[in-house]
N, C-alpha and C positions, 0 to 999 in steps of 0.2 A: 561411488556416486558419479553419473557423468553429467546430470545436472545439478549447478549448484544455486540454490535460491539466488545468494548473493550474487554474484554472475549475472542471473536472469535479470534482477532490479537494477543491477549496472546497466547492461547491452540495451534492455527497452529506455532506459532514463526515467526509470519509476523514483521515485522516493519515497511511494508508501506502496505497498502491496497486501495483500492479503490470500492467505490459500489457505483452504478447507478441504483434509485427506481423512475420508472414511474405511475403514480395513472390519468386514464382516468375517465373524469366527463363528460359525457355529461345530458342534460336537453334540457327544450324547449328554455331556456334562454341564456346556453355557450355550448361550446363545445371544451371542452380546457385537455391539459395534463399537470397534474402539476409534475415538473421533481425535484430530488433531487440528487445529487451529494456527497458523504463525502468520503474526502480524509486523511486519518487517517496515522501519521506517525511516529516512533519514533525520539527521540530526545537525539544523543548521543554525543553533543556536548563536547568537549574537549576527546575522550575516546583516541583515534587516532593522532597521530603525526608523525612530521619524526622518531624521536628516539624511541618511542613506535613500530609504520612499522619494523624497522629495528632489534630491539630486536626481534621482533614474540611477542608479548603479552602486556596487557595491564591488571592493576587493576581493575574490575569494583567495586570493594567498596571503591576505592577512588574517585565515579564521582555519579551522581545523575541522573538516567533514566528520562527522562519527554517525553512525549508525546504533539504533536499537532496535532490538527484536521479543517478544516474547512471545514462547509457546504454551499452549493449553490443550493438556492430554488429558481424555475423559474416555470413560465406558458406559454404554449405554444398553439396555438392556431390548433385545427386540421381542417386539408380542408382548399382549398382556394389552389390559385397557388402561394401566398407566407406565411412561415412559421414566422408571429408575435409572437415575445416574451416579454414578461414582466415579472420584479421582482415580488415574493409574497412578500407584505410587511410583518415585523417583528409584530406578538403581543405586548400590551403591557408587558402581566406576560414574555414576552421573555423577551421584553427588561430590566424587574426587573429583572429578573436572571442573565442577562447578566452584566448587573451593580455591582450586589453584589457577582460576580464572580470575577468581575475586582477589586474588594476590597481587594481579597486573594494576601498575601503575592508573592505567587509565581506563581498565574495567570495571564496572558494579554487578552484579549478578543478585539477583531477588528472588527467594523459593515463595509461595504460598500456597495453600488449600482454600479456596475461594467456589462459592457455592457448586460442591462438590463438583469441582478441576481441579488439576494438580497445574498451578501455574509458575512458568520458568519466565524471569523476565531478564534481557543484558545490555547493560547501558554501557554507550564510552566504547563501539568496538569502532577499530581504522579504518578508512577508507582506502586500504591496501592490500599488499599483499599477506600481512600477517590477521586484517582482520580477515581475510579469506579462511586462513588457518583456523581463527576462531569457529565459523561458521561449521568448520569441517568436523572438529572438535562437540560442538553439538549436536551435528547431525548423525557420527556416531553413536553416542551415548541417548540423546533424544529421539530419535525418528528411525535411524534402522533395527534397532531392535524388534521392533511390533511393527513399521510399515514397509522398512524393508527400500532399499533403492530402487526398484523396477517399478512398484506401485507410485512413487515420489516421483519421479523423472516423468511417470505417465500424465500424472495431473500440470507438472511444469510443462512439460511440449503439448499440453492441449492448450493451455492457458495461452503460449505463445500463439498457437495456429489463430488462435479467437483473435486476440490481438494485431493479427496479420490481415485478419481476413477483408479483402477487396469487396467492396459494393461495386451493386450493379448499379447503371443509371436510375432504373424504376426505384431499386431500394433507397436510393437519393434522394428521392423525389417524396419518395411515402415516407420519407425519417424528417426532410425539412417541411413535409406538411403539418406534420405533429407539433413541429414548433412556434411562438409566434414571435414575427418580425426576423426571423433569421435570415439572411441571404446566401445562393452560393456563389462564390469568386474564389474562380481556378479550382485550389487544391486545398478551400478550406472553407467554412460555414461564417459569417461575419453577423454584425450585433453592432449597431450605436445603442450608447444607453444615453440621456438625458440627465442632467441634474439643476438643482438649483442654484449653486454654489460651488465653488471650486474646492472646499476641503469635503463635499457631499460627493464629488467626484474621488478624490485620493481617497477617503473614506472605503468605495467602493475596489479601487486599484488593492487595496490591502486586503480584502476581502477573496476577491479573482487571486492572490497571489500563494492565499492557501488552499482557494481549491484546484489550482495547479498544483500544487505540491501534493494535495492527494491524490488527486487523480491521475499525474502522469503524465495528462497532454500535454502537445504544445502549443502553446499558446501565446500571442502578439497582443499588445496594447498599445492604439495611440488616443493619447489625450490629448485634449484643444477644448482646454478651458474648464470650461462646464461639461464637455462631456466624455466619453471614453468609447473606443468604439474597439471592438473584442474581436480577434480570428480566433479560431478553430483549427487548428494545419494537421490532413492527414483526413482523407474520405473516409472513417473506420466509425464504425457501429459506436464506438465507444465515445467518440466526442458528441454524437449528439442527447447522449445521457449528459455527460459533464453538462452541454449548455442549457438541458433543462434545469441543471441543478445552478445555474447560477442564474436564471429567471427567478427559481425558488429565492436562492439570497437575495437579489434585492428584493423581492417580497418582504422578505422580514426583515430588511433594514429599513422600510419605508413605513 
């Protein structure tokens, strides 16, 4: 493998990702898409609190990074006026690995069959070098068997190129028209939001600090008071999604 997921969500500073690899078979015998799903995420449990929110900062070498992942391998059948799907059963070398993963001190591994997928889920992996090994260890038993490294590495270096990709000025122009109240300065898209109330404001900071963490951008916050005023950093396709998606939030926090 010379792409490794884990890698990739380290090097961009993803903490959630998500990738969807389809591998069409046909023969004289099936004719089916085997679909795979892994939804990789970090794991920053305790970093964040009220009193941490409220200070502005937190220790991260007082907490422990772990990552979770879970894979979802399904077959899908092509043609036909209805789409049949079926779990790929697990190997057995999966299911050894899986077991003697679940042995590790700070590993959890979950198998189930959930509206026919075969779903793999693994909690508690490091944010090191040995969770790398973990990674490694799955993607032999889970994903090269039926997708293979060339087809895997193909969807990872597209993913990165999209994530790379430079806007033009025009495309600048037509993405912050889309939005409303957005500004651009410099080398990022900016937002004051208004509140009533200064916990309607933190309220809202808590809110921005999950959907950074899903989405991966970066993202700046200053508060003064009542209100909170949001950058964007990084002229990419991709942040002017996130900032409609956090127009959406306060929507429904309102």
């Amino acid at each position: 493998m010379t792409v490794s997921l884990f890698d990739f969500a380290r090097k961009r500073a993803r903490e959630y990702v998500r990738l969807e690899v389809r591998k069409d078979v046909k023969t004289e015998a099936r004719s089916v898409a085997d679909m795979l799903v892994i939804i990789l995420e970090k794991n920053l449990g305790g970093l964040t609190n009220e009193t941490t929110l409220l200070s502005g900062g937190f220790t991260m070498a007082d907490h422990l990074v772990r990552w979770d992942v879970k894979y979802s391998l399904s077959e899908e059948k092509i043609g036909g006026a209805e789409t049949a799907s079926s779990p790929i059963p697990l190997s057995e070398e999966a299911v050894k690995v899986l077991k003697k993963l679940n042995m590790a001190a700070t590993v959890t591994c979950i198998t189930q069959v959930q509206d026919k997928v075969s779903n793999v889920m693994v909690h508690g992996i490091p944010d090191n070098s040995n969770g790398r090994t973990v990674f490694d260890q799955l993607h032999e038993v889970l994903v090269k068997p039926i997708w293979g490294d060339e087809i895997f590495d193909k969807f990872l270096l597209e993913a990165e190129l999209v994530s790379e990709k430079k806007l033009s000025q025009n495309e600048i122009e037509r993405l912050l028209s889309e939005l409303k109240d957005w500004t651009l300065e410099t080398d990022s898209i900016t937002k004051t939001y208004k509140f009533k109330e200064h916990p309607d404001a933190m309220q809202f900071v808590s809110t921005l600090s999950v959907i950074s963490r899903q989405e991966g951008d970066q993202m700046n916050l200053m508060v003064d008071n009542d209100s909170v005023k949001v950058y964007l950093i990084g002229l990419k396709e991709k942040i002017f999604e996130t900032a409609s998606k956090v127009d959406e939030k306060l929507k429904a926090l309102s």
